[in-house]
N, C-alpha and C positions, 0 to 999 in steps of 0.2 A: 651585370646580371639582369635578365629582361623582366618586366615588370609582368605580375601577375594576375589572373584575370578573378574577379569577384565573384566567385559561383551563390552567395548568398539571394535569397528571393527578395530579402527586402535586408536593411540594417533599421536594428531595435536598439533603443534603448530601454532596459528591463527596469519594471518597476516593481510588480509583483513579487516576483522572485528574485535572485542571486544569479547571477553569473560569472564567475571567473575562472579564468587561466590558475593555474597554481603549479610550482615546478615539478615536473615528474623527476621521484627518488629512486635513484638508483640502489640495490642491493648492501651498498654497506651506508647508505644512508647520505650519501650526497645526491646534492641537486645536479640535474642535468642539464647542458645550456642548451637553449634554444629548444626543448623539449617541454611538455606541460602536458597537465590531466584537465578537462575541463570541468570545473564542479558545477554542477544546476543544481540552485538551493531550493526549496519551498520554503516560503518565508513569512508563512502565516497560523505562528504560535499560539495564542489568543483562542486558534479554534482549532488546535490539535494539527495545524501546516493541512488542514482540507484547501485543495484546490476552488477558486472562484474561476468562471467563464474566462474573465481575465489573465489569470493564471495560467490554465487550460491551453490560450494560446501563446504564449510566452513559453511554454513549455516547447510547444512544437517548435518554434523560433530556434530556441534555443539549439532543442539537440541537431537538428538541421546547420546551424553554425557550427555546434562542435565537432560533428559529420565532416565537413568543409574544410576545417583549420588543419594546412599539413603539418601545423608543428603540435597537433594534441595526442598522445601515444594512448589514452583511452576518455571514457567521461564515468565522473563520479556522482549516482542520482543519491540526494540526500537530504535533509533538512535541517531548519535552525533547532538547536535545543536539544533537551532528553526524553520529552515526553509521549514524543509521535516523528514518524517517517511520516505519515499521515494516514488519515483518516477517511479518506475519498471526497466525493466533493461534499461542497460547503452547503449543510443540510438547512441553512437560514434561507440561502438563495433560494434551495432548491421549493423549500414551502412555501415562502412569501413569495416568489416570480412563478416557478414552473410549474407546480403542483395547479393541476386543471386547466392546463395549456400544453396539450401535448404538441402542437404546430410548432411551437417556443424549444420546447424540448427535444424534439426532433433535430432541430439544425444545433442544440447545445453538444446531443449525442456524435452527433457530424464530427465537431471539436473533438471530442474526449474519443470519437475513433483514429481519428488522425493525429492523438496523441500517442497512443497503444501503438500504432503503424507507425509513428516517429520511431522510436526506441529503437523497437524491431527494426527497424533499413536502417541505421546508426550504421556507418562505416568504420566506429570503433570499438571497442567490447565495451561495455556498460555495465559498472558495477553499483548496486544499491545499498548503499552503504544505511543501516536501518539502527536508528539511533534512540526509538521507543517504537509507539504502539505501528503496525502496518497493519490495518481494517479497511474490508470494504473496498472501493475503489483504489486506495490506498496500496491493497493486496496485490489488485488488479496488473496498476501500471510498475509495480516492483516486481511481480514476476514475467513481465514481459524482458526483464534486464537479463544479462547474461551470467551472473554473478548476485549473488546476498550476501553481505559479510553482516552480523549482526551483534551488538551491544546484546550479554544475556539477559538485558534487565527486560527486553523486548518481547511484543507477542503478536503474534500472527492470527486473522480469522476474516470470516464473512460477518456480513450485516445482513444481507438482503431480505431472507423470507421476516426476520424479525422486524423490519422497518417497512417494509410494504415494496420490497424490489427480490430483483434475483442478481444472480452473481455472473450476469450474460455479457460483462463488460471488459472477458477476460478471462476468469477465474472458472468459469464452466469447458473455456477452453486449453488451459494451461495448467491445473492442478492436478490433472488425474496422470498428465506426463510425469511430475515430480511424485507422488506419492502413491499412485495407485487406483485404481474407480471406487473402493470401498472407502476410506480414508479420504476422498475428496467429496465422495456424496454428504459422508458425514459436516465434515467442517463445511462444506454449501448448503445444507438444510438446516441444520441444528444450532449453528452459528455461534458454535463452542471455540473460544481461540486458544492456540495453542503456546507453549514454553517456546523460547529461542530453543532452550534444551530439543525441544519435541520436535521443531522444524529441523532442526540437525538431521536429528534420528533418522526421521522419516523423508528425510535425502530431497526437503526442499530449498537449505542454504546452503555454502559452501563452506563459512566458517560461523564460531560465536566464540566471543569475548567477554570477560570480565566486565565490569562498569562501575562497579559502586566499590570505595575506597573505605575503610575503617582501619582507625587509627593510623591510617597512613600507608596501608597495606590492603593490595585490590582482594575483594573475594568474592565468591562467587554469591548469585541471587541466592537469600536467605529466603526469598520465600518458594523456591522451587525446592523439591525432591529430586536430587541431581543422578543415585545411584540406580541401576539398574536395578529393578526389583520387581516380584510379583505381587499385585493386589489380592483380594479376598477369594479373586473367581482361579487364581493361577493363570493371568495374563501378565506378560511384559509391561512394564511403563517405563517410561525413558520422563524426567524431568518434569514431570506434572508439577501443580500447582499444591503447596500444603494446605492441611486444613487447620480445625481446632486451636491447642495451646502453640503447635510447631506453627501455624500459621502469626498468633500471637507474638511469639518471639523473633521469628521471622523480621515484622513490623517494627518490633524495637528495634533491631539490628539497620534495618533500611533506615530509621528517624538518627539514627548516631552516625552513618554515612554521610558520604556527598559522592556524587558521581562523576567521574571524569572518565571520558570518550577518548583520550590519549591510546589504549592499547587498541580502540577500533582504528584510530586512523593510521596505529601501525602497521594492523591486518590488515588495511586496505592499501596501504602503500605496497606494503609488502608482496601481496597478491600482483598489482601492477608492474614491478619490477622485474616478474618472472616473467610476465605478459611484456615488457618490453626487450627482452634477451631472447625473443623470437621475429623469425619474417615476419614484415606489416602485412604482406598482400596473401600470404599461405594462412598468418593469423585470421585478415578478414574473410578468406575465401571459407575458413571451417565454421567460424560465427554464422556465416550465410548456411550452411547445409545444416546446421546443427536448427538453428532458428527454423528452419523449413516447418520442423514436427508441430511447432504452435502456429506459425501462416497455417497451414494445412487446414487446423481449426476454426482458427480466426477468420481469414479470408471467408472461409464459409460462411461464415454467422454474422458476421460486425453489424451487415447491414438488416438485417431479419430482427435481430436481437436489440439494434436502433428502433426500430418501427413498432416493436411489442413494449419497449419501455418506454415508450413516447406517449400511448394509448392506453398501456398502465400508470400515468398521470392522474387519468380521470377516476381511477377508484383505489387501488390498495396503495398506491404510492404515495394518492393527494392524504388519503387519510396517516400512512405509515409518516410521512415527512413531517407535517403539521403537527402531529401527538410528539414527535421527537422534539421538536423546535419549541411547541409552546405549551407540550405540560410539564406538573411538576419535574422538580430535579430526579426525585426518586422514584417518579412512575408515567417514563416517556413510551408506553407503550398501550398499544390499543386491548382491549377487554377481548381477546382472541377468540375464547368461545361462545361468548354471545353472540362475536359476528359470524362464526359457524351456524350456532342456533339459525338467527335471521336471515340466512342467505338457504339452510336448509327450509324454510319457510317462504321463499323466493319472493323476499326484499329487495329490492328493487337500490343499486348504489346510490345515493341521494344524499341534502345535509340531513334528514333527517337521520339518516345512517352512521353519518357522520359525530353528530350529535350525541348519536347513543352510544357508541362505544371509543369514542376517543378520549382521555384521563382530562385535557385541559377541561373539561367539559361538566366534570363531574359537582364541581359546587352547585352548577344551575340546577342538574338534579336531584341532588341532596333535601 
């Protein structure tokens, strides 16, 4: 057999993240030989698996390897743990390095475009296998995948106008395809996240699964409203979040649990299996025209939408980032309408600005 030629750009040894091979499963549950799914893990728990610069490029590494590998039948994007697929990137970095260094910021966004554009040219389907929270950039590079299969303990949303960014990293371009323009304006301004139930619904994942175990028997999230029903005004809701005493009991029910991710990485097998009992090159060639609808967007924007958050460093970002990173636990956000007030008073962005309405801040004025 003639020896095979290396298409890789460089070889990584990953530190950041996970990578491996894992045998693709066939339909009644045997391993296939010489066949694998390629898993890229985010492997940074601690801080919800947010991506660092680091990371960012190992990402790209990655899926460009498992692009390459003839014997990978798909890749699995995922993370360690239950708590988050992730959360976008690492808001420590971003206020202590980037915040008021848009030059800095600039070539980080470079990375994180050529992340989004990794996924998307994947020569294999890419499934997001989402094992808690996906926010924020987090959102972003999970719905650039081909596939969501989702834990229903999970929930989906933006960050940006709440933290001093916008949702231009992705999410302005790929959400309104999955849900609608009304429903995507919402979850990108209001920054309300939604049920795994709700992402269902509204036709942005493909599957959602059980997670949490009591007594020894999976059930569903206690603390979601699973059935179809109408609220006060006679609107549909699909899976919303409970409130009140049902919120209450809910809670109890989660603390006597423990969650195990066994029936997700069945759904995810599963789903692959069916994805391998088809042509590779008719499989790739529909991932490429289906993918076209979010390039279409994307391409347009990555780089426009690089240079406007690079320059929103120097005011809503440096302050949304830093009030995230270094105020209280329970009050990581800036004093919103004052800075309406002051900016309708034409304030000028300054530390003085800074000063007045970001929470870490607040003892000085006290």
């Amino acid at each position: 057999m003639k020896e095979l030629n290396n298409h890789n750009i460089v070889d990584v040894t990953f530190k950041e993240i996970i990578f491996e091979n894992r045998p693709c499963i066939d339909k009644d549950g045997t391993p296939i030989k010489g066949l694998f799914n390629a898993w890229i893990i985010l492997n940074n728990p601690k801080q919800y698996n947010s991506y660092t610069t680091a990371a960012v490029k190992e990402i790209i590494l990655a899926f460009r390897q498992a692009s390459n590998d003839r014997s990978v039948v798909a890749v699995v994007f995922t993370a360690v743990g239950d708590k988050a697929f992730c959360t976008g990137g690492n808001t420590k970095e971003y206020a202590e390095y980037y915040s008021g260094n848009p030059q800095e910021y600039s070539q980080y966004m470079r990375l994180f475009n050529d992340m989004v554009s990794a996924i998307l040219m994947c020569e294999k389907p890419v499934v997001c296998r989402v094992n808690g929270m996906r926010i924020g950039g987090g959102q972003e590079i999970g719905m650039a995948c081909d596939y969501t299969v989702a834990s229903d303990l999970a929930r989906f949303g933006q960050a940006g106008p709440k933290h001093g960014s916008a949702a231009i990293g992705g999410a302005t371009d790929f959400l309104h395809l999955y849900v609608g323009i009304e429903r995507a304006m919402m979850s990108l301004t209001l920054c309300e996240p939604w049920t795994a139930h709700q992402a269902y619904n509204f036709g942005m994942i493909t599957d959602v699964v059980p997670a949490l175990k009591v007594d020894g028997k999976f059930v569903a999230n206690p603390l979601v409203v699973l059935d179809k029903h109408t609220d006060d005004f006679g609107k549909l809701v699909f899976g919303t979040m409970k409130s009140g005493d049902a919120a209450k009991l809910g809670k109890e029910l989660m603390a006597k649990g423990e969650v195990d991710l066994s029936l997700l990485d069945k759904a995810v097998n599963d789903l692959i299996a069916k994805l391998l009992h088809t042509f590779p090159n008719c499989l790739a060639k529909t991932l490429t025209e289906v993918r076209k609808k979010k390039l279409e967007h994307w391409d347009k924007n990555k780089e426009s939408s690089r240079e406007w958050l690079a320059l929103n460093m120097m005011s809503e970002a440096k302050a949304g980032f830093r009030a995230f990173n270094d105020g209280p636990k329970d009050d990581r956000e800036v004093d919103f309408i004052l800075l309406r007030q002051l900016l309708a008073e034409g304030h000028e962005w300054n530390e003085e600005l800074h000063h007045t309405i970001s929470p870490q801040y607040k003892s000085e004025k006290a």
